[in-house]
N, C-alpha and C positions, 0 to 999 in steps of 0.2 A: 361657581356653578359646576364647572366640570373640571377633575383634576390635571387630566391632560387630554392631549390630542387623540391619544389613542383610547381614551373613554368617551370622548363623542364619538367617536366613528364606530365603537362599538356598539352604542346608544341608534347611533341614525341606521347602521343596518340592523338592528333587533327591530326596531318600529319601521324602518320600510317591509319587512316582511310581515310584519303583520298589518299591514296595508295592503299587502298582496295576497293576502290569506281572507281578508274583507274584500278584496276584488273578486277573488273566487269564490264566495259564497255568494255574492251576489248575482253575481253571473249563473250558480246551479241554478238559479230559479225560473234560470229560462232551459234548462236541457231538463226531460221530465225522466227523474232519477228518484229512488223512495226514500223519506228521509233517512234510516237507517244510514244505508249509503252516504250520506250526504252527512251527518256528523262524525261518521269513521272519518271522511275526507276533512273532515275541519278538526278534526283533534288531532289528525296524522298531520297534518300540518303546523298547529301550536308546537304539539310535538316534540319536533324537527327543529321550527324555532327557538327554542328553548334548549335543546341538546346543544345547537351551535352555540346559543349564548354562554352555555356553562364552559364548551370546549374553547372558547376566542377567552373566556376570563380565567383557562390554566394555564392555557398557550403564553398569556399576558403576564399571569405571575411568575413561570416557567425564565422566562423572558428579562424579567426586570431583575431575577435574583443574578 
């Protein structure tokens, strides 16, 4: 399932963040903000997620060589 330790943990913080990225969007739907706004915020957040995931899998290979 998972190669090693440090590919689930890689694994479980990419998807808690984007649990957290679903927490706050659903949380905008109570502060009255225009969606505009409100998809910059959730794309600037995938983003983010996603830059870190690429940076923890060079860091990793960087690492193992």
């Amino acid at each position: 399932m998972f190669r090693s330790n440090k590919e689930l943990k890689r694994n479980a913080f990419f998807y808690a963040g984007v649990g957290i990225v679903l927490v706050i969007i659903f949380n905008l739907e109570v502060v009255p903000i225009s969606s505009e706004w409100e998809f910059s915020f959730i794309f600037l957040g995938l983003a983010i997620l996603f830059y870190l995931k690429f940076v923890m899998r060079i860091e990793e290979e960087q690492t193992s060589l």
